[in-house]
C-alpha positions in Angstrom: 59.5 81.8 37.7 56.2 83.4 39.5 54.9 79.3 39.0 58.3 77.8 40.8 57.8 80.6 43.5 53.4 79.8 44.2 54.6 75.6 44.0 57.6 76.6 47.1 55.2 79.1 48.7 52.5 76.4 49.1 55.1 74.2 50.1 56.2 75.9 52.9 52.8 76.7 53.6 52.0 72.8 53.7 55.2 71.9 56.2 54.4 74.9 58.5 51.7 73.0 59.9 53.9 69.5 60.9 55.1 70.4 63.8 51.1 71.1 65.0 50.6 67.5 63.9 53.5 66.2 66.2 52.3 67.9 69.0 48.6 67.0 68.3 49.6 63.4 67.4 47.3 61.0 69.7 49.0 58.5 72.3 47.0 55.4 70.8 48.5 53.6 68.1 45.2 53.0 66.1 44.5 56.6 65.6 46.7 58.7 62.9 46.2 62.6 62.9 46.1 64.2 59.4 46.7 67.9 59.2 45.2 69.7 55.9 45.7 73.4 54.8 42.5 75.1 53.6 42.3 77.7 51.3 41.8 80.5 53.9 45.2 79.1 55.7 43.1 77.6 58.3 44.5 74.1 59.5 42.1 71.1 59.4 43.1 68.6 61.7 41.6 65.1 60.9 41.6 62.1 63.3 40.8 58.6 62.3 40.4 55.7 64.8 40.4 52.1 64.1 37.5 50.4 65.5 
């Protein structure tokens, strides 16, 4: 049960952060925004351009 409850709770943890990659999403098509979760809960925000 504790695993099932750690897999949801990282989960949640993981969505938490969409709607700061909405908001931070750029206006130009060619680049995508990736939001990660670090360890510390810290959000690591990742944009790639196309060049």
């Amino acid at each position: 049960m504790s695993q099932a409850r750690a897999v949801l709770r990282e989960t949640m943890r993981a969505t938490a952060w969409e709607p700061l990659a909405t908001a931070l999403r750029p206006r130009r098509p060619e680049s995508t925004l990736t939001v990660l979760q670090a360890s510390d809960d810290t959000p690591v925000i990742i944009e790639r351009r196309l060049i």
